[in-house]
C-alpha positions as CSV (number, residue, x, y, z in Angstrom):
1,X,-36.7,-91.7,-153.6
2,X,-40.2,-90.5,-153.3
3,X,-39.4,-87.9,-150.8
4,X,-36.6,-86.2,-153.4
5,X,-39.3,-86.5,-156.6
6,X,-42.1,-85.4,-154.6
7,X,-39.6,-82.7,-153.9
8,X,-38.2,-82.0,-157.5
9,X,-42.2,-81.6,-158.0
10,X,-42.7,-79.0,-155.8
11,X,-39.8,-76.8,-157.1
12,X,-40.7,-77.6,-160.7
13,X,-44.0,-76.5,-159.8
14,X,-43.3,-73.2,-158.5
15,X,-40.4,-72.0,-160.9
16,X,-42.9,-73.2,-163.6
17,X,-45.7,-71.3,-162.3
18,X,-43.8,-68.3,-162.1
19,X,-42.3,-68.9,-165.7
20,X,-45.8,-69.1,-167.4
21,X,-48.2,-67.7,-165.5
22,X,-46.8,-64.9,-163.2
23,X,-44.4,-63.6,-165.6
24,X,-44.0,-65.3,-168.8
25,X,-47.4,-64.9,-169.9
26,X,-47.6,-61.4,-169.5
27,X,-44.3,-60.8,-171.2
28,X,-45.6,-62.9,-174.1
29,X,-49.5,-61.5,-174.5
30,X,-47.4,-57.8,-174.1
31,X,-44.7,-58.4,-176.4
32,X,-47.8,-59.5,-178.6
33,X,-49.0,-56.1,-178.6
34,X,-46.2,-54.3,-178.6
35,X,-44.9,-55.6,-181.9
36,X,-48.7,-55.4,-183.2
37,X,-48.6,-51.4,-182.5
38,X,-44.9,-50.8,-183.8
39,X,-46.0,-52.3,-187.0
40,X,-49.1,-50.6,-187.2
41,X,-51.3,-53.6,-187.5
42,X,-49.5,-55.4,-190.2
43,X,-51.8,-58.4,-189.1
44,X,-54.6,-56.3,-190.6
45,X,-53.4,-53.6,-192.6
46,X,-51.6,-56.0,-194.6
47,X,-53.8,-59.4,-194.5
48,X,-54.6,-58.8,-198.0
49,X,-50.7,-59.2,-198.9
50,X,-49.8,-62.3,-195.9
51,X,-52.6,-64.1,-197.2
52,X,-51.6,-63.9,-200.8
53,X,-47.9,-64.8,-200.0
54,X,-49.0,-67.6,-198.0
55,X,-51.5,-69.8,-198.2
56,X,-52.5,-68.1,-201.5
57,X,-49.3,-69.1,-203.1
58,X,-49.4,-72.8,-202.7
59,X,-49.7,-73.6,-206.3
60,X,-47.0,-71.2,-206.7
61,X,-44.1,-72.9,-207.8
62,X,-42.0,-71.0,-206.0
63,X,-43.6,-71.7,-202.8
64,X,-42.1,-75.4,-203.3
65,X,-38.3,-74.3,-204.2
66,X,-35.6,-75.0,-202.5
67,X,-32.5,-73.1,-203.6
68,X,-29.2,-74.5,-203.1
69,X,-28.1,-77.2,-200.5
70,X,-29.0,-76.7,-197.0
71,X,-32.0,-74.9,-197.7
72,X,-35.9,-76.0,-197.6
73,X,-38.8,-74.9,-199.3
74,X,-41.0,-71.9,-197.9
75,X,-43.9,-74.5,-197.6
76,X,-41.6,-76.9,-196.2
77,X,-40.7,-74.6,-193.6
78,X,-43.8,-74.1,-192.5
79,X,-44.9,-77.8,-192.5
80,X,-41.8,-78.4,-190.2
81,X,-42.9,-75.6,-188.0
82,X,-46.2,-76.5,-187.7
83,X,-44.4,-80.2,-187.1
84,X,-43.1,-78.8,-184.3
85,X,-46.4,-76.7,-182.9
86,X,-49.6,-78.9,-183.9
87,X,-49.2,-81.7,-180.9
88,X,-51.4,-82.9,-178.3
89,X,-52.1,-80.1,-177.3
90,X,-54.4,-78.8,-179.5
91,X,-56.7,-82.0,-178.9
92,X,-56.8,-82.5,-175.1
93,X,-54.8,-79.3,-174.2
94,X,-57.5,-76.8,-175.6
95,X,-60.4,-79.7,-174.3
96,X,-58.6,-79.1,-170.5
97,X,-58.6,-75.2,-170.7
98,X,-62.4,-75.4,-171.6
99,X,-63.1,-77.5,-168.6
100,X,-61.5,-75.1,-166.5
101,X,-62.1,-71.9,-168.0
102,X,-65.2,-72.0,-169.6
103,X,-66.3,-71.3,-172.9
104,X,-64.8,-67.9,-172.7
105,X,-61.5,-69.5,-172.3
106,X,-61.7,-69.6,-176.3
107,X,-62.2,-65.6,-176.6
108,X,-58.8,-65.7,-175.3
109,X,-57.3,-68.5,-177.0
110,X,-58.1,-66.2,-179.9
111,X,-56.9,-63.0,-178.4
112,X,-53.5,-64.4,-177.7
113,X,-53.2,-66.0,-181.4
114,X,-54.1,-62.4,-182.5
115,X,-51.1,-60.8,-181.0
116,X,-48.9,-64.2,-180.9
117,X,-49.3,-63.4,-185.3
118,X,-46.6,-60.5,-184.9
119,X,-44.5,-62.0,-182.5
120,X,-43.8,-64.6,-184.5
121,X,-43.5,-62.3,-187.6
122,X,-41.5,-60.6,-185.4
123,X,-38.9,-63.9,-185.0
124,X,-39.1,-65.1,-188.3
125,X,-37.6,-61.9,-189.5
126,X,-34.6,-61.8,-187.2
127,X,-34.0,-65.4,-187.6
128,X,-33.6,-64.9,-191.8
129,X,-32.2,-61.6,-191.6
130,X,-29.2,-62.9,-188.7
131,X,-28.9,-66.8,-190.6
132,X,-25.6,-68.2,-191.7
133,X,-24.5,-71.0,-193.7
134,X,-22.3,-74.0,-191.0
135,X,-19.7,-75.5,-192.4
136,X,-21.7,-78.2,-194.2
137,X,-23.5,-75.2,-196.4
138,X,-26.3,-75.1,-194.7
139,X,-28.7,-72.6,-193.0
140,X,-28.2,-72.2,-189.1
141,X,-30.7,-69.4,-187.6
142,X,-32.4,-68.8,-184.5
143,X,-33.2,-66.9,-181.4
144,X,-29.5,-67.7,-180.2
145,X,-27.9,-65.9,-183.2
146,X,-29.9,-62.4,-183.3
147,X,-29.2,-62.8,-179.3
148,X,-25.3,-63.0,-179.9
149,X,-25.3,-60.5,-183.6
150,X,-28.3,-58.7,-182.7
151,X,-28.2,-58.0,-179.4
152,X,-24.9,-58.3,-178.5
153,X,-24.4,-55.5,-181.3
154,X,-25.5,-53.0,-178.4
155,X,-23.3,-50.8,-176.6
156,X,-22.8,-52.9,-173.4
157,X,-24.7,-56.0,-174.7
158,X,-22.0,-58.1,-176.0
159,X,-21.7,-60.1,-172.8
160,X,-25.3,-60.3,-172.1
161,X,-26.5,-61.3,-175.5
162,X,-23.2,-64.3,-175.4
163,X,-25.0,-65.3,-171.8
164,X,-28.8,-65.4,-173.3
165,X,-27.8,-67.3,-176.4
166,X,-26.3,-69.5,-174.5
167,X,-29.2,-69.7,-172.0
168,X,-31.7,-69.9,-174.7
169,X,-30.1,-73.0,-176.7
170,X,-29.5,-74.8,-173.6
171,X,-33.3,-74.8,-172.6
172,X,-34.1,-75.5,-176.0
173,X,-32.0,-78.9,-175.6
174,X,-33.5,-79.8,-172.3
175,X,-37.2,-78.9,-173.5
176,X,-36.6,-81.1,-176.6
177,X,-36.3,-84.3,-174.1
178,X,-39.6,-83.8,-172.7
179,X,-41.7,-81.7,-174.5
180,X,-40.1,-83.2,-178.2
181,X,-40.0,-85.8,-177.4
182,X,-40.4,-88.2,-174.2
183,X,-43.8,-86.2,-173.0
184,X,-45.4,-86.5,-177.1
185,X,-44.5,-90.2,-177.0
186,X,-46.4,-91.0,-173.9
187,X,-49.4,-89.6,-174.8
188,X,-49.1,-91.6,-177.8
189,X,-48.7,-94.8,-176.3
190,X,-51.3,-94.4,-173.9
191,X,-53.9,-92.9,-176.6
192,X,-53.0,-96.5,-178.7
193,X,-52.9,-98.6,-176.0
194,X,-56.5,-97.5,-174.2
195,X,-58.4,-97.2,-178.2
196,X,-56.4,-100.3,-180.0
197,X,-55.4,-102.4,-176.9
198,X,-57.9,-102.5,-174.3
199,X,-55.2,-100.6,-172.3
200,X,-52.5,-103.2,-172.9
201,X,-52.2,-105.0,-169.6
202,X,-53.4,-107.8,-170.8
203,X,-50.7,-108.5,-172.7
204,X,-48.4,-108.5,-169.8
205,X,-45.6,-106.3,-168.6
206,X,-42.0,-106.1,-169.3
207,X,-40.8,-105.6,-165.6
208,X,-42.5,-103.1,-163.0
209,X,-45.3,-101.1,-164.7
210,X,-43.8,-101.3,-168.3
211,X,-46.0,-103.4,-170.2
212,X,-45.1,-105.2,-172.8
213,X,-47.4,-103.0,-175.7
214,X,-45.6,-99.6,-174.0
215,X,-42.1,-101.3,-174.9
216,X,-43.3,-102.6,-178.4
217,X,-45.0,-99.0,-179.6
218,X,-41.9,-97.4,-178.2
219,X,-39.5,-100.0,-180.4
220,X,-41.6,-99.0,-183.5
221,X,-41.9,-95.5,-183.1
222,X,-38.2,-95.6,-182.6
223,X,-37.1,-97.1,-185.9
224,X,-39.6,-95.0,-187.6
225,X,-37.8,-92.3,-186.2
226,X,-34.8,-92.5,-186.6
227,X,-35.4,-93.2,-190.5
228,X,-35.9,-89.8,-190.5
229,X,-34.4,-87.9,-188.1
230,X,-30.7,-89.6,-189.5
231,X,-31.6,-88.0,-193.0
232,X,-31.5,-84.4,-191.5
233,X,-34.2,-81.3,-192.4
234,X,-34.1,-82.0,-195.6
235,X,-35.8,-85.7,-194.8
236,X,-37.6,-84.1,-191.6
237,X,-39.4,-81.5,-194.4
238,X,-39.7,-84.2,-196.9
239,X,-41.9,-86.0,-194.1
240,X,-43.4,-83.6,-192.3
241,X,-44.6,-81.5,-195.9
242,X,-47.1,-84.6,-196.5
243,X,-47.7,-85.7,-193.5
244,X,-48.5,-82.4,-191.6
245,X,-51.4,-81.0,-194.5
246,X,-52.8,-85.1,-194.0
247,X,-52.9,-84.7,-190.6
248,X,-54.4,-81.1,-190.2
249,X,-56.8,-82.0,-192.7
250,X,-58.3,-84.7,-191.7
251,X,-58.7,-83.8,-188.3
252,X,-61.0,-80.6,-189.4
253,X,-63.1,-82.6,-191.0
254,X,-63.5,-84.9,-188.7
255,X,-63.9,-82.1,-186.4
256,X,-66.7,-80.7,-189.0
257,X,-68.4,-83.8,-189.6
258,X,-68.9,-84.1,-185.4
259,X,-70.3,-80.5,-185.1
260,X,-72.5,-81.1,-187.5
261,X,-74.1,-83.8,-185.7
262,X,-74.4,-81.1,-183.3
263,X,-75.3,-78.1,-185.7
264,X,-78.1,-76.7,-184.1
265,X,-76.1,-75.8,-181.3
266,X,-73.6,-73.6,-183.4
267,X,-75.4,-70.3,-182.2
268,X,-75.4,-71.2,-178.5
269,X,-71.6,-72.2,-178.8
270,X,-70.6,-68.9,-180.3
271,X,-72.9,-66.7,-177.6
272,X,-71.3,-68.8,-175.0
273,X,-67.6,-68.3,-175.4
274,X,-68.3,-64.4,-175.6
275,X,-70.6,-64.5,-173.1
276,X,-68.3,-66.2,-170.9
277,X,-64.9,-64.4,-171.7
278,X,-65.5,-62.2,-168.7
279,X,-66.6,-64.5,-166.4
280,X,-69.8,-65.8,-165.3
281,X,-72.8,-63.2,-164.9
282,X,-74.1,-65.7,-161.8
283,X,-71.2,-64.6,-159.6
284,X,-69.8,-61.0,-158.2
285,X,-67.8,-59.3,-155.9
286,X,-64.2,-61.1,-155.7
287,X,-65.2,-64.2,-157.1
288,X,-66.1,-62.7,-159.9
289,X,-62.5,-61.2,-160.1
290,X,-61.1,-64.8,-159.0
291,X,-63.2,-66.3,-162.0
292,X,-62.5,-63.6,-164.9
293,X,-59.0,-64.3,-163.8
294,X,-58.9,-67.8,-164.6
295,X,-60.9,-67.6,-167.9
296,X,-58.4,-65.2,-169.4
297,X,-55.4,-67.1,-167.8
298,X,-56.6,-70.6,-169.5
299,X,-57.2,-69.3,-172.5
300,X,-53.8,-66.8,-172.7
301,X,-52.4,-69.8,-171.8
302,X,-53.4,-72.2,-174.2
303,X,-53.1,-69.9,-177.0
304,X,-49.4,-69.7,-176.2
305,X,-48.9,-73.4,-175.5
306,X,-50.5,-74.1,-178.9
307,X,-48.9,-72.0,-181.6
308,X,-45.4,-71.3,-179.6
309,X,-45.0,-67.5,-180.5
310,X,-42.4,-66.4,-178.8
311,X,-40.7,-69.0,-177.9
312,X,-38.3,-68.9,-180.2
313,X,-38.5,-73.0,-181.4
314,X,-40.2,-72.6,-185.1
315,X,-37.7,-69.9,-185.9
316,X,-34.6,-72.4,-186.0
317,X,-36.8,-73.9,-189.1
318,X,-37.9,-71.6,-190.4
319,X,-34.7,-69.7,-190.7
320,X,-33.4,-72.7,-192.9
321,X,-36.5,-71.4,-195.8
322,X,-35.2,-70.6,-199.2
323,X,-37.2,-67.0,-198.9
324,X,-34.5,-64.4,-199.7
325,X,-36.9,-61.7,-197.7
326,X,-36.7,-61.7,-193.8
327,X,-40.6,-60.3,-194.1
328,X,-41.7,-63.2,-196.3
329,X,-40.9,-65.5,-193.3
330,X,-42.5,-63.4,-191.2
331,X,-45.8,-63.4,-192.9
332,X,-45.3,-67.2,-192.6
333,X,-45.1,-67.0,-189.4
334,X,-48.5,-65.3,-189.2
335,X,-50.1,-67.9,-191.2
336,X,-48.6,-70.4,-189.1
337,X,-50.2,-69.4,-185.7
338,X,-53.6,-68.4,-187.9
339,X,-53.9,-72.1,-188.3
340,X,-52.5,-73.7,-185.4
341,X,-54.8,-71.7,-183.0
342,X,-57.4,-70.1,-185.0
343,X,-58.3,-73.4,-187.3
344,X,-57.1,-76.0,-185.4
345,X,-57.4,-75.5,-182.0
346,X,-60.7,-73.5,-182.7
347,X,-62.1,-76.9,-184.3
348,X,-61.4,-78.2,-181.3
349,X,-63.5,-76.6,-179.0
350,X,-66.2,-76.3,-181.4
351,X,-66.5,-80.1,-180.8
352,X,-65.8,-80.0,-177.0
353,X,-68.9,-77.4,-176.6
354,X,-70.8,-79.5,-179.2
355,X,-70.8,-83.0,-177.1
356,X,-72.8,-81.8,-174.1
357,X,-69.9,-81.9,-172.0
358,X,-69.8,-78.3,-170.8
359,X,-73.6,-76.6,-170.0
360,X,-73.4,-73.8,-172.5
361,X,-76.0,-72.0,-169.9
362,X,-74.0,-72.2,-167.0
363,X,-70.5,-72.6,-168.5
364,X,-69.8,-75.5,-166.0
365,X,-68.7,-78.8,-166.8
366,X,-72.1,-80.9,-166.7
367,X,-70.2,-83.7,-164.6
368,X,-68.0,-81.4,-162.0
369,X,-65.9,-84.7,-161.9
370,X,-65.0,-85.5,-165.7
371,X,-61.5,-85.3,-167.1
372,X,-61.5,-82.1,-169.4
373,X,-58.5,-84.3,-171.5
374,X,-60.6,-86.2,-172.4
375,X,-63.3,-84.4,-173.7
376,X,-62.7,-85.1,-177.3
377,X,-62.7,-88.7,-177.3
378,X,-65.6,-88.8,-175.7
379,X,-67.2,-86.5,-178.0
380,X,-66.3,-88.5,-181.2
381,X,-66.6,-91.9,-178.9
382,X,-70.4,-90.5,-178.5
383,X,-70.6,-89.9,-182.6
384,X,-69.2,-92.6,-184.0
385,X,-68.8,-95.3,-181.2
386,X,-65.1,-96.6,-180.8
387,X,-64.4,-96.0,-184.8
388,X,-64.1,-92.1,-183.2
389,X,-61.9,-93.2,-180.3
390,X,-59.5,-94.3,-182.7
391,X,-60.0,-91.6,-184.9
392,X,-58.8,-89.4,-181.9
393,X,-55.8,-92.1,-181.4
394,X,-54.6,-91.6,-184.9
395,X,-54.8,-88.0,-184.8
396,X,-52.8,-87.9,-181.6
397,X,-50.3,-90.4,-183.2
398,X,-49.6,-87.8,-186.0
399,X,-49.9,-84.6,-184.3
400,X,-47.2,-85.8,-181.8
401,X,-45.3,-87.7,-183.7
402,X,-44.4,-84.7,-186.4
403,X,-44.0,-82.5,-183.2
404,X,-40.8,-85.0,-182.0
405,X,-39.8,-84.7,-185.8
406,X,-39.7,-81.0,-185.6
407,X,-38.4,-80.9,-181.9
408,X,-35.8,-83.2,-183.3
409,X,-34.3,-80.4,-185.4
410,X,-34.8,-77.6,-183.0
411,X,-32.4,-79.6,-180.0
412,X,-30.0,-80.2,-183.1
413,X,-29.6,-76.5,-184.0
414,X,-29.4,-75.8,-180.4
415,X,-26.8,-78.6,-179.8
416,X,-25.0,-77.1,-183.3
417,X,-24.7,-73.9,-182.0
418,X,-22.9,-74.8,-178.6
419,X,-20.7,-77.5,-179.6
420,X,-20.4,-77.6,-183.4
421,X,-21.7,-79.5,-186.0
422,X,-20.8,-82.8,-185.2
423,X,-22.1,-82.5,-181.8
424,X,-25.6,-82.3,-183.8
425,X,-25.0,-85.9,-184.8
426,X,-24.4,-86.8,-181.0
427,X,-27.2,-85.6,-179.9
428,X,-29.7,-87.5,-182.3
429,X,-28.2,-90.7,-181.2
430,X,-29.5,-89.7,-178.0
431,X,-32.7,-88.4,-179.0
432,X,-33.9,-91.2,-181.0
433,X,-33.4,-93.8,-178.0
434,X,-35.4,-91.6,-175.5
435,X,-38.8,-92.2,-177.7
436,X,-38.2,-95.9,-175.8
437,X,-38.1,-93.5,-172.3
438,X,-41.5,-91.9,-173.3
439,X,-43.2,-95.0,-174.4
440,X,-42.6,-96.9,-171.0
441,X,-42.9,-93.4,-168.9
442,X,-45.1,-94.0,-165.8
443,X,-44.0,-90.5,-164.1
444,X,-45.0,-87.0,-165.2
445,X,-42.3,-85.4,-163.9
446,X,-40.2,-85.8,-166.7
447,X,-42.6,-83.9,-168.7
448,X,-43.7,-81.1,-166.4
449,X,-39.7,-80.2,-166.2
450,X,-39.2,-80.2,-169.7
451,X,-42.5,-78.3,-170.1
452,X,-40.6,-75.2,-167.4
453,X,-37.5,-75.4,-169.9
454,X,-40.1,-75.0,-172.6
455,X,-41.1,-71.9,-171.0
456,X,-38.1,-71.0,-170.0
457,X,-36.9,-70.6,-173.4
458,X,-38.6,-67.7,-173.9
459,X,-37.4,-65.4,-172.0
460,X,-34.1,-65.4,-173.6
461,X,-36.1,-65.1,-176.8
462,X,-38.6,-62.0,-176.0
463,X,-35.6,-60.0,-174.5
464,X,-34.0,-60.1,-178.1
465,X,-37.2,-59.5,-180.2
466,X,-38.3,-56.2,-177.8
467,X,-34.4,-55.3,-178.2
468,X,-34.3,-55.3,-181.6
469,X,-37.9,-54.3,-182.6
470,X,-36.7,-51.1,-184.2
471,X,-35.0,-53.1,-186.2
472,X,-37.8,-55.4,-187.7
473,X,-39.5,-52.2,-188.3
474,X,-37.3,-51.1,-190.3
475,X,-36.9,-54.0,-191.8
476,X,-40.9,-54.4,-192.1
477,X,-41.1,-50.8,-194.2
478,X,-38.1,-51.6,-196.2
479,X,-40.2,-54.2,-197.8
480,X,-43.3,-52.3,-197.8
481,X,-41.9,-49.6,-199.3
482,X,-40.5,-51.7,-202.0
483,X,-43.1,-54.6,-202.5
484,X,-46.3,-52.5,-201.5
485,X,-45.5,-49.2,-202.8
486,X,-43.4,-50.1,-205.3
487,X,-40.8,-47.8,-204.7
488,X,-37.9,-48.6,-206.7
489,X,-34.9,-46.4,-204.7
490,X,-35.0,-48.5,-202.3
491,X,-32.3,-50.5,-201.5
492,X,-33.5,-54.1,-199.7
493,X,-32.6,-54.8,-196.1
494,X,-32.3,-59.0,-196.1
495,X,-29.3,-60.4,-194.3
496,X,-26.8,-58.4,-191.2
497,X,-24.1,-60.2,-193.1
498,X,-22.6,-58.1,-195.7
499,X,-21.7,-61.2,-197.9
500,X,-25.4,-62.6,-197.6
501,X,-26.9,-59.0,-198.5
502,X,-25.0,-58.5,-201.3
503,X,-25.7,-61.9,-202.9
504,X,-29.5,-61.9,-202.3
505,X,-30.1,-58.5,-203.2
506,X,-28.3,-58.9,-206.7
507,X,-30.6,-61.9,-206.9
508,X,-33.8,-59.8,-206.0
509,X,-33.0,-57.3,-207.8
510,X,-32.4,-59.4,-211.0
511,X,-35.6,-61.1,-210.1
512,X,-37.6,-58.2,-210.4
513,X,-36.3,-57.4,-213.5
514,X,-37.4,-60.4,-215.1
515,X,-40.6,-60.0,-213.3
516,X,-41.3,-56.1,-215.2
């Protein structure tokens, strides 16, 4: 049995390699740019009019609407989105990049978010503009149906965008096992067990290595669970829209209130991860090369990990918004990777490079042999003694227990889409149960295959984007022109379903009327 998982290992390890560093990396950072060239910037050309339709409408009423059944709010929509993105990675994910790439690894944590913003604006326009109501009235969008309608549109295409939808929902499924769910929960249990519990084995085990505090989390986290998943979105964004803003708050401050402890140091931090985004200025020749490499991969990297652009998962959300305009979305979408990667993940290694734990001189870990996970425990452990241990604990316990909320729905749309809607219902009696699986998890190999799924799931997804960027472009100016400009000949481009267009823009039109 060893010899076939130490196996499987091996070949996870290698297509998973080649899925997010050899090729899916590049594709992502360069579909990035691509989409940040075709629309001309929008990221900063227009941050004056993403920022006011975001975060600067939150005591907008209309921010907090839902229209009709089926449908969730626009700030609901994001909370579920960032549900599904804010996990544990942000804590010891972005702590492990820094302890292998340096400081400078955050330079490129931040270059990656930059160009991830229009990749997901890029998604969250084709997943409104390509939505359609399922036969219980409500909204089903999503990589898998601008692969099929979009895609499949093209001369030639029909097959292949059938095949990539397919693909695409079918890693989306398997990644929602493991990385939704089983891989969240054990980090979970383990972060309770080793801050609350003394590390639980105490308390005796089960059978094997399941102890009996890994069975009991797992039982709770489980009924929990499924109090919510069973209600559907509307209960998952009832949740996750207080839960998620808690959560995110509460962890910057705490993140605040530990750097400044540290504040001194701000400068140093700040000089060090530029200073270190091209490598270290001790070493040359091909080491140097070998060095800058792995800065920029970690970074890249965990920038990707963190906010998810483009790999299609938030879109299935956030395609369910009550926004009748595809580009409204998107603009979410760029306020969602601002702060999962630029706030939150940015927090984090402003604590990490705080503690002491990386030499800000060298850009070496000052013990060669520390776990980089770690980091941020330690960090808060060293602030406020084992009060900041379990502040870390808790955090984690939210963080990833929204993410199996929001993965919940994503393997549900995926499921919907193959097999129907009652299939959905299926598959969250199987979900729920696994949360047991991840709390009593000894192996890793459950999550480093899900994690390759993960990945794989973008490929699908970038394929349809770069295919169908001339049409998000269009789609982009049509609301420019219209919303920006102020053009008023213009008629608005918001659904590829004649039905849908006609309905919504009679209802834009009427509300601009009202609005004059």
């Amino acid at each position: 049995m060893s010899g076939f998982l130490n196996t499987l290992t091996d070949i996870n390890s290698a297509i998973n390699d080649f899925v997010w560093v050899k090729s899916g990396l590049f594709l992502l950072i360069g579909t990035g740019i691509i989409m940040t060239i075709l629309t001309k910037f929008f990221q900063i050309v227009h941050i004056k009019e993403w920022v006011k339709s975001t975060i600067g409408s939150l005591f907008n009423s209309k921010t907090h609407k839902k229209e009709g059944h089926g449908s969730v709010s626009q700030f609901q929509a994001l909370c579920t989105a960032l549900a599904g993105t804010i996990g544990t990675g942000n804590i010891a994910g972005v702590s492990a990049a820094i302890a292998i790439g340096g400081p400078g690894a955050v330079f490129w944590m931040w270059v990656a978010a930059f160009f991830g913003m229009m990749t997901n604006f890029a998604e969250n326009v084709l997943g409104i503009y390509y939505r359609r109501k399922n036969e219980k009235g409500e909204w089903s969008g999503g990589a898998m149906y601008y692969l099929r309608d979009g895609l499949g549109k093209y001369k030639g295409c029909k097959t292949i965008g059938r095949i990539l939808a397919v693909a695409f929902s079918i890693c989306t499924i398997l990644a929602s096992f493991g990385i939704g769910n089983i891989g969240q929960i054990n980090k979970i249990t383990i972060n309770l067990e080793s801050a609350f519990l003394g590390g639980g084995e105490q308390f005796g085990y089960v059978f094997g290595d399941v102890k009996w505090t890994s069975l009991i989390i797992g039982v709770v986290l489980m009924i929990i669970a499924a109090l919510v998943i069973f209600g559907g979105l509307q209960r998952i964004a009832a949740t996750t829209e207080k839960v998620v803003p808690f959560m995110a708050i509460l962890y910057i401050l705490g993140c605040l209130v530990t750097v400044c402890f540290n504040i001194g140091q701000i400068g140093a931090i700040f000089a060090s991860i530029f200073r270190f985004a091209f490598g270290v200025p001790a070493v040359t020749g091909g080491i140097a090369g070998i060095v800058i490499s792995k800065v920029v991969t970690e970074g890249c990297k965990r920038g990707v990990f963190s906010n998810e652009a483009g790999l299609g998962s938030s879109v299935m959300v956030n395609s369910a918004s009550s926004t009748k305009e595809p580009v409204v979305q998107g603009m979410w979408g760029i306020f969602q990777v601002f702060a999962d990667t630029i706030v939150v993940c940015t927090m984090t290694a402003l604590v990490v490079l705080s503690s002491g734990a990386i030499n800000l001189e060298t850009g070496m870990r000052t013990d060669p042999k520390a776990d980089g996970s770690t980091f941020v425990a330690e960090a808060f452990g060293n602030t406020f003694g084992i009060a900041g241990e379990m502040f870390v604990a808790v955090c984690v316990l939210l963080f990833a227990f929204t993410t199996v909320l929001g993965w919940s729905h994503y393997g549900t749309k995926a499921v919907e889409y193959l097999f129907g809607v009652k299939a959905g219902r299926i598959y969250k009696v199987i979900f729920v149960p696994m949360i047991i699986a991840g709390a009593i998890m000894t192996s890793s190999i459950a999550w480093d295959i899900s994690d390759t799924f993960n990945g794989m799931m973008m490929i699908p997804n970038l394929i349809g984007v770069l295919a169908l960027s001339p049409l998000v472009i269009r789609i982009t100016k049509n609301y420019v022109d219209r919303k920006i400009k102020g053009r008023k000949d213009v008629v608005p481009m918001l659904s590829a379903i004649p039905e849908i267009q006609n309905e919504h823009a009679a209802a834009v039109l009427m509300e601009e009327t009202d609005n004059e």
